[in-house]
VOPABA-333637 format. One record per residue (C-alpha): residue number from 0; residue in three letters; x, y, z. Coordinates in Angstrom, 3 decimals, padded with zeros to 6 digits. Example, Ala and Ser with C-alpha at 12.3 -4.5 7.8 and 13.67 -1.06 7.14 Angstrom:
// VOPABA-333637
NODE;0;ALA;012.300;-004.500;007.800;
NODE;1;SER;013.670;-001.060;007.140;
***
This chain:
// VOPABA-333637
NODE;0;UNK;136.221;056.361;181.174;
NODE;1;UNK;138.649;057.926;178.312;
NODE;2;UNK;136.679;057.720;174.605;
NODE;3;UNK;138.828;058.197;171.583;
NODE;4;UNK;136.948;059.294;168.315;
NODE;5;UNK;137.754;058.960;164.829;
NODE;6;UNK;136.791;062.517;163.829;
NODE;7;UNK;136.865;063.787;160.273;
NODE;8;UNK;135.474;067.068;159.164;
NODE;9;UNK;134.800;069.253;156.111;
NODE;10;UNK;136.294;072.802;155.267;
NODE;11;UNK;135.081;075.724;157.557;
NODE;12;UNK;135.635;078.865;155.558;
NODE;13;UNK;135.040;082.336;157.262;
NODE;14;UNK;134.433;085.517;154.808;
NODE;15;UNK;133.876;089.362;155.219;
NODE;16;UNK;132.087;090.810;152.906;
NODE;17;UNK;132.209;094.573;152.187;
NODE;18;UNK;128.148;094.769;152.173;
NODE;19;UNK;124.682;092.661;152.963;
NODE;20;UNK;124.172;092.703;148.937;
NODE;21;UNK;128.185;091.475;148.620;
NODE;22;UNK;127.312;088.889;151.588;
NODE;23;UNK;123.927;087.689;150.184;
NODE;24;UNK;125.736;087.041;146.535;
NODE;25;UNK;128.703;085.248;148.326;
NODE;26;UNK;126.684;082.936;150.356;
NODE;27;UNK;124.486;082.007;147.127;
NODE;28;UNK;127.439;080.705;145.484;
NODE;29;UNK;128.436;079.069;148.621;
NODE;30;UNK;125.326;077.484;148.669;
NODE;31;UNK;125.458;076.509;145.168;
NODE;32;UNK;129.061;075.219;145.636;
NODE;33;UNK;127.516;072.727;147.834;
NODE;34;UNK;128.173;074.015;150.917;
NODE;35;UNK;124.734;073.804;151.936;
NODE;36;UNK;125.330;074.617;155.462;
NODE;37;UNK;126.367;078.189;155.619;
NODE;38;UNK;125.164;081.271;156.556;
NODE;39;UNK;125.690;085.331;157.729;
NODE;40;UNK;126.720;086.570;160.707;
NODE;41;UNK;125.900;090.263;160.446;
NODE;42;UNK;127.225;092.822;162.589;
NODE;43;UNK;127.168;096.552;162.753;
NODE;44;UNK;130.084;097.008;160.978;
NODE;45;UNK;130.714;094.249;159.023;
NODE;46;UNK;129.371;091.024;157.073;
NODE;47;UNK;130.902;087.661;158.375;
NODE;48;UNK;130.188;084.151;156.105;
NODE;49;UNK;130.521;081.479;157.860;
NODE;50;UNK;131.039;078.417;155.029;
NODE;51;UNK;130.721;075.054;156.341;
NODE;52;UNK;130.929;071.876;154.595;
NODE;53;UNK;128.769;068.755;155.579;
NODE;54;UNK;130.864;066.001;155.174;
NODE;55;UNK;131.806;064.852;158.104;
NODE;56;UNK;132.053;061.645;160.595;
NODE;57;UNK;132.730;061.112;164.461;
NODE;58;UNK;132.844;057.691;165.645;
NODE;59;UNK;134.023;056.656;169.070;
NODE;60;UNK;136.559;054.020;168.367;
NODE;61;UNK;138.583;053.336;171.979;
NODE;62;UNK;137.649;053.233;175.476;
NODE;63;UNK;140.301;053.493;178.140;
NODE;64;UNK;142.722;052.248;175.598;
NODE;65;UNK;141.209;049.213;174.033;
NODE;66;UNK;139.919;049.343;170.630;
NODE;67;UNK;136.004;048.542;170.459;
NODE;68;UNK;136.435;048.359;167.057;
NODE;69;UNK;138.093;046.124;164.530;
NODE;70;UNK;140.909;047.348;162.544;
NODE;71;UNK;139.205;046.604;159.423;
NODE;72;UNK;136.486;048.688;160.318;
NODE;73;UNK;139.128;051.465;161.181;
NODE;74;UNK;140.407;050.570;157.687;
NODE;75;UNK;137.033;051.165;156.565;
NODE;76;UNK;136.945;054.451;158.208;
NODE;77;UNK;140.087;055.816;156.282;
NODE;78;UNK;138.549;055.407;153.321;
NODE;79;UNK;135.267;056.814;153.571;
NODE;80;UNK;137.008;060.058;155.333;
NODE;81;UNK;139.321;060.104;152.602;
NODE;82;UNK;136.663;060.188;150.207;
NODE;83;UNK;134.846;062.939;151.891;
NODE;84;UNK;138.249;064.474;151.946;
NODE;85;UNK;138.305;064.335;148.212;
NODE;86;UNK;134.669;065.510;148.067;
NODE;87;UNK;135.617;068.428;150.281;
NODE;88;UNK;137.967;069.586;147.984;
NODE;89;UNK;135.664;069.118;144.845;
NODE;90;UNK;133.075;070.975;147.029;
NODE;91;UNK;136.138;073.935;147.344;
NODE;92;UNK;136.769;074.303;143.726;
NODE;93;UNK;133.549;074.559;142.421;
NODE;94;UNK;133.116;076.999;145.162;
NODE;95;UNK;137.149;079.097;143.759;
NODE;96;UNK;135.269;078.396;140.036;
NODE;97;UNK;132.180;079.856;140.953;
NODE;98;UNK;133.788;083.270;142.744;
NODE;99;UNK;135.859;083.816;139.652;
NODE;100;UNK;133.221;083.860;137.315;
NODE;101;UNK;131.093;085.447;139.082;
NODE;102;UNK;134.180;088.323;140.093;
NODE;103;UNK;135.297;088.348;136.059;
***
């Protein structure tokens, strides 16, 4: 049996930091951003963020070809994943806003 998904998914942002202190700072403003999901992935050499955004949806839509939805549901499904979409990006730029004040 062959599922098809509608999948949509939020940003996934990876980012060294120099230093624990640099990577602690970084992922507070993440956090703050809205990106509520994140966190560090220390190493022995370096700091790795790992910034993931929540919005997201996965819905199984198809099996072995035949919709087991109706269109106006996948209709429905555009739109909300297009507003996450837009969220996503909002979520992105108060994140970019944040880093630059924070950096000035």
């Amino acid at each position: 049996m062959e599922t098809v998904w509608f999948k949509m998914e939020g940003a996934i942002l990876h980012v060294c930091a120099r230093d624990e202190k640099a990577a602690n700072a970084f992922l507070h403003l993440a956090r703050e951003a809205g990106l509520k999901h994140s966190g560090l992935l220390g190493t022995n050499k370096r700091f790795l963020l790992e910034l993931v955004d929540a919005e997201r949806i996965d819905v199984p839509v198809a099996i072995d070809g035949k919709l087991i939805v109706e269109e106006r549901f996948l209709k429905f499904l555009i739109d909300k994943a297009n507003d996450k979409l837009t969220a996503t990006r909002k979520t992105i730029a108060r994140l970019e806003k944040a880093v630059r004040h924070y950096c000035v």
